[in-house]
VEXNULUM-69023 format. One record per residue (C-alpha): residue in three letters; x, y, z. Coordinates in Angstrom, 1 decimal, padded with zeros to 4 digits. Each point is the difference from the previous one (the first is absolute). Last residue first. Example, Ala and Ser with C-alpha at 12.3 -4.5 7.8 and 13.67 -1.06 7.14 Angstrom:
REM residues 2
R|vodren|east|north|up
R|SER|013.7|-001.1|007.1
R|ALA|-001.4|-003.4|000.7
END
This chain:
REM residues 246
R|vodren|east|north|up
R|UNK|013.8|-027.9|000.9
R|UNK|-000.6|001.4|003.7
R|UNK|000.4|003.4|-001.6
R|UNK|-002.9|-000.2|-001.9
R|UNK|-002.1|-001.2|002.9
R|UNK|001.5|002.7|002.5
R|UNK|-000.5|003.0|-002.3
R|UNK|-003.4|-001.3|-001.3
R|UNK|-000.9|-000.3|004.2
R|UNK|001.4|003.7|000.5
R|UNK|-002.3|001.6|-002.8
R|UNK|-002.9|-001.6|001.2
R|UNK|000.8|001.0|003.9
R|UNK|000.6|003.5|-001.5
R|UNK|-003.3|000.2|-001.7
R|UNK|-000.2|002.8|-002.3
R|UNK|-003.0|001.5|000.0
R|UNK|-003.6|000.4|-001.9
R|UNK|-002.9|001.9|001.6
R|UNK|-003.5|-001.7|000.4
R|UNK|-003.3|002.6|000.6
R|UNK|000.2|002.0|-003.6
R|UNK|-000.5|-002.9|-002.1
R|UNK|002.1|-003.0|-001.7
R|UNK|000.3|001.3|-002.9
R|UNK|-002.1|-001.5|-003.2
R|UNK|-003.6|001.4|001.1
R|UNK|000.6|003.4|-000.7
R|UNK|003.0|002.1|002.1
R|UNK|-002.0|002.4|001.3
R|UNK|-002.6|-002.4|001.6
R|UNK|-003.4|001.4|001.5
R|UNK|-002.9|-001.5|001.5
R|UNK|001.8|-001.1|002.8
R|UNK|000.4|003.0|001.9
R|UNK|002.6|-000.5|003.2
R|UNK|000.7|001.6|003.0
R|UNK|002.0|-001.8|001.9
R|UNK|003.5|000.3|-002.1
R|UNK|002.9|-001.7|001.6
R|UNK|000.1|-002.0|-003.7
R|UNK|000.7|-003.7|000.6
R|UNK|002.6|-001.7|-001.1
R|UNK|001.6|-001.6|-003.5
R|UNK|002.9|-001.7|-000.4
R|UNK|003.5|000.4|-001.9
R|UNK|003.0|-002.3|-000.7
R|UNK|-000.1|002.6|-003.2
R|UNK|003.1|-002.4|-002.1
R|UNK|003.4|000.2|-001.7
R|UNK|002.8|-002.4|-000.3
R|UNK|003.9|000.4|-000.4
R|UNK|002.6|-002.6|-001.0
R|UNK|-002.0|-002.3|-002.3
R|UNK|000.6|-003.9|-000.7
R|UNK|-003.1|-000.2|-001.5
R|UNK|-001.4|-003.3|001.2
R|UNK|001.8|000.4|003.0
R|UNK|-001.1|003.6|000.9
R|UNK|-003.5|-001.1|-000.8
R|UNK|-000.1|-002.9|001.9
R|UNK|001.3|002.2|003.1
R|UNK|-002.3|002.4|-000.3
R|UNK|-003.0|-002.0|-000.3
R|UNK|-001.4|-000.4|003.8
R|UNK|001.3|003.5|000.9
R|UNK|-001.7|001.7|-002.8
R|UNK|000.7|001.5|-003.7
R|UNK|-002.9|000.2|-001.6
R|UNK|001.5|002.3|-002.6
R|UNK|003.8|000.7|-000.2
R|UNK|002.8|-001.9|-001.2
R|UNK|003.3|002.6|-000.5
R|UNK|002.3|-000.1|-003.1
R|UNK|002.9|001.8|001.0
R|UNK|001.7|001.8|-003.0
R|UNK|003.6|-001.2|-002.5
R|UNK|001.4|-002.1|002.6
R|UNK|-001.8|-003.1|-001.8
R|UNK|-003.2|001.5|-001.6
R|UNK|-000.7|-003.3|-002.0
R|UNK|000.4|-002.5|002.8
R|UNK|-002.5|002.3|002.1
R|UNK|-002.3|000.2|-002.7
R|UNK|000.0|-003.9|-000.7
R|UNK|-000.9|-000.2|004.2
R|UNK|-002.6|002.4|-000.9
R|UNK|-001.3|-001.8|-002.1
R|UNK|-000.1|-003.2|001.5
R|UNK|-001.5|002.0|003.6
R|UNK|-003.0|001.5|-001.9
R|UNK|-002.5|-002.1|002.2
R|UNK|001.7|001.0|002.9
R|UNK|000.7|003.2|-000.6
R|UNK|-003.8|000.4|-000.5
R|UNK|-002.4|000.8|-002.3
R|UNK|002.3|-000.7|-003.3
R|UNK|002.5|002.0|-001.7
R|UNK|002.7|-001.2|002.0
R|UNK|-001.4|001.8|003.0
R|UNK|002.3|003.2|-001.4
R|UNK|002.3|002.4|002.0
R|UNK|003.1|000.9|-002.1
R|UNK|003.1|001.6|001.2
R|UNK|003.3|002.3|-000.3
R|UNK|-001.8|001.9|-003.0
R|UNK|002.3|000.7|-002.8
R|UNK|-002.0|000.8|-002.7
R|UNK|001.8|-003.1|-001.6
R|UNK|-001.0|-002.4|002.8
R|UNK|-003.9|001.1|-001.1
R|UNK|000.4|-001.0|-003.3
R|UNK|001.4|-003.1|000.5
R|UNK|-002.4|-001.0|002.6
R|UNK|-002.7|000.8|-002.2
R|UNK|001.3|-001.8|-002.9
R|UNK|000.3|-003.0|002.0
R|UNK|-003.7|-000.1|001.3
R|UNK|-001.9|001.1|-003.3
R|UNK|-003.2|001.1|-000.1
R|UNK|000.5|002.4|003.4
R|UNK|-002.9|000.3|002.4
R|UNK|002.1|-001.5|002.9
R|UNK|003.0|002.2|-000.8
R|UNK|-002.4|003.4|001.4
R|UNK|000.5|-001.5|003.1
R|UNK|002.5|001.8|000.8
R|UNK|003.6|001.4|-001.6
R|UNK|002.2|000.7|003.2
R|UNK|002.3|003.0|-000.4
R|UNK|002.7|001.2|003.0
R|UNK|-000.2|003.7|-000.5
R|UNK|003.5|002.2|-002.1
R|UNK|-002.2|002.9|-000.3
R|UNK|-003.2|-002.2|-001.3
R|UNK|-001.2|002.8|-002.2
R|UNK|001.5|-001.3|-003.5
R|UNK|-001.5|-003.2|001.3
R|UNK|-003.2|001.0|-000.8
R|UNK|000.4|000.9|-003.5
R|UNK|002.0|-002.7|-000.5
R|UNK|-003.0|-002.1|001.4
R|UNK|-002.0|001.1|-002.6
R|UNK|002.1|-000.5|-002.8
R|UNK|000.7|-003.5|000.9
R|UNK|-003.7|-000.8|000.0
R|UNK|000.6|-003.4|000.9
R|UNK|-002.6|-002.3|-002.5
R|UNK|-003.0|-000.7|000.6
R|UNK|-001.8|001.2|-003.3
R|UNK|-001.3|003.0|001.3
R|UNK|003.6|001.5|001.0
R|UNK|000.6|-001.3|004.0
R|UNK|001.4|002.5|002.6
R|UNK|000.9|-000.8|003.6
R|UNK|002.4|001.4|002.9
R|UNK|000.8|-000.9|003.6
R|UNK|001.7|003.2|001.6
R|UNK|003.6|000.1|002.5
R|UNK|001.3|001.7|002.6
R|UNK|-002.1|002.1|001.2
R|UNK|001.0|003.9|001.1
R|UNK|-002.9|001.9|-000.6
R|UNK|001.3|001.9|-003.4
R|UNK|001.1|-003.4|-001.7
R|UNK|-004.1|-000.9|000.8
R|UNK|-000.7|003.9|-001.2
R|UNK|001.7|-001.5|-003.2
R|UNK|-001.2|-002.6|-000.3
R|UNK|-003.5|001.3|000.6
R|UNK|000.6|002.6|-003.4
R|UNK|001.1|-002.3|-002.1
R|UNK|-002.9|-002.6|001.2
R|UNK|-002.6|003.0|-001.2
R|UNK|001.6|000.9|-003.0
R|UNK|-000.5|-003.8|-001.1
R|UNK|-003.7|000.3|001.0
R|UNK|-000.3|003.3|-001.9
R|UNK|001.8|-001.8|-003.3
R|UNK|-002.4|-003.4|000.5
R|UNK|000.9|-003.0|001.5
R|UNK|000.1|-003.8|-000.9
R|UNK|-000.3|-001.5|003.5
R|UNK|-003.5|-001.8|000.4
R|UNK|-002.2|000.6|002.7
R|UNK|000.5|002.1|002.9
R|UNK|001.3|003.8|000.3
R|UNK|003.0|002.4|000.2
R|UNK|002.4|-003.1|000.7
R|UNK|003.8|000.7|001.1
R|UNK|000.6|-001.7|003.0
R|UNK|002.3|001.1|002.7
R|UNK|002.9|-002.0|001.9
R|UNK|000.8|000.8|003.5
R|UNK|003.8|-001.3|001.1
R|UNK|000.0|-000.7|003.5
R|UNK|000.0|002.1|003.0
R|UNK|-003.3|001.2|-000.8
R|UNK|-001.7|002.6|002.4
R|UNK|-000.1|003.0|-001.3
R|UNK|000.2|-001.0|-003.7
R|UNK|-003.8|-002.0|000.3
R|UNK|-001.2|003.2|001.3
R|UNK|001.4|002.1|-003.5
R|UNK|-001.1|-002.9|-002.0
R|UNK|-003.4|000.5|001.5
R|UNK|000.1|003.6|-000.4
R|UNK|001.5|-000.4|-003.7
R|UNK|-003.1|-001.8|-001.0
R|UNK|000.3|-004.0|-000.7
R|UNK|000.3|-000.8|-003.7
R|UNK|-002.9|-003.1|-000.2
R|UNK|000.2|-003.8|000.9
R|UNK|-002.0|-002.5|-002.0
R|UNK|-003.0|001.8|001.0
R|UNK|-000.9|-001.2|003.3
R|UNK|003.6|000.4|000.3
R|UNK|-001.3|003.8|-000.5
R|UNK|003.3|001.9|001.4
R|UNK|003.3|-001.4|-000.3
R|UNK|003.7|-000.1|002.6
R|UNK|001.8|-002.7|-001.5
R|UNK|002.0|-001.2|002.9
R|UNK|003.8|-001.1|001.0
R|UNK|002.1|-002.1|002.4
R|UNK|-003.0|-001.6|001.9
R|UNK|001.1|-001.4|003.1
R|UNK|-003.3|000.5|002.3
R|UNK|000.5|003.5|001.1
R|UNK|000.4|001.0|-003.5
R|UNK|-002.9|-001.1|-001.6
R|UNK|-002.3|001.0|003.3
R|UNK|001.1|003.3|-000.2
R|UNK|000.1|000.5|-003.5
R|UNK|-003.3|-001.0|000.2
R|UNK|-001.1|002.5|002.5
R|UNK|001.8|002.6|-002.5
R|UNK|-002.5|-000.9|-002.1
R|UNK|-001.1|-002.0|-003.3
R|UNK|002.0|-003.4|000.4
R|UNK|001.7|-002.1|-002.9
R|UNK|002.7|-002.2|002.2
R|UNK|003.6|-000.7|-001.4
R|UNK|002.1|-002.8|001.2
R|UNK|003.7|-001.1|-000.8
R|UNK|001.6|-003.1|000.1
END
């Protein structure tokens, strides 16, 4: 069994690792979906990581059909990702009619250097399932993260446990999404998956003490400028422990 934790710091990595975790996505945004985190955060996260750091490939929210300056733009952070020393990028692309936009992710690939590849989320916004999968074993990416193309993992777990027949050794298919200590090990026995990802994060209190209240930078979506996202290591350590008690 193998776990990777999404975090957005080198305090994440931190926690992740500290608490058994034998990889992370390092993002930006998650209020976002997850973003392309900036090569001073990768270059933090590097420091201190004794386990494999993963980087996602996202230039902005919403959907994931991209334009030709977008696609230039994940070219060019793949390769400053190969650059910084990570081992691995989480990739996406989607034509407007849902299918894997094969000739996207070529593009993107041609900059991998040899990277571990996971295909995200992206899959959960895909028409059709099977084809997906298909498509996205034959660019050669070593896994897929999807939630079974439903909210959650949970919820998603009969597809995913069809996905996970269908890749045999061919990719990992990996549940993530709602992924928690009190549902982990349903989902890894509904599935029958080898590796799962989730945040295990929570929120604190910003040390600010001065504070204007009239103002939010973020709009009224995020969560405001006064509560700060992190990884939890006791979180991380208690999905750890319940999945491996199955």
């Amino acid at each position: 069994m193998r776990f990777e934790v999404c975090v957005d710091s080198a305090e994440g990595v931190l926690a992740a690792q500290a608490a058994g975790a034998d990889r992370v996505e390092l993002c930006a945004a998650l209020s976002e979906g997850g973003l392309t985190p900036s090569a001073g955060a990768l270059a933090a996260a590097l420091d201190v990581a004794t386990v494999d750091v993963h980087v996602l490939i996202r230039p902005r929210g919403g959907d994931f059909v991209y334009d030709r300056h977008e696609i230039r733009a994940m070219r060019h952070d793949i390769g400053a990702a190969a650059a910084a020393g990570a081992h691995g990028i989480v990739i996406g692309a989607l034509t407007p009619d849902g299918d894997v936009d094969t000739a996207t992710c070529r593009q993107l690939l041609a900059g991998a250097d040899g990277l571990s590849v996971t295909f995200h989320r992206a899959f959960d916004m895909a028409r059709h399932p099977h084809e997906a999968l298909a498509a996205v074993a034959d660019l050669g990416a070593d896994r897929l993260l999807t939630s079974g193309q439903e909210a959650t993992a949970l919820d998603g777990a009969a597809l995913i446990a069809e996905l996970v027949a269908a890749a045999g050794d061919r990719l990992t298919v990996m549940p993530g999404g709602g992924v928690t200590a009190a549902n982990v090990r349903r989902i890894l026995a509904l599935t029958g998956a080898g590796e799962v990802h989730f945040s295990a994060s929570t929120t604190v209190d910003s040390p600010a003490r001065h504070r204007n209240p009239r103002v939010a930078m973020g709009g009224a979506a995020t969560p405001g400028e006064y509560l700060r996202r992190r990884t939890s290591r006791p979180a991380v350590e208690a999905l750890i422990a319940a999945a491996r008690s199955a």
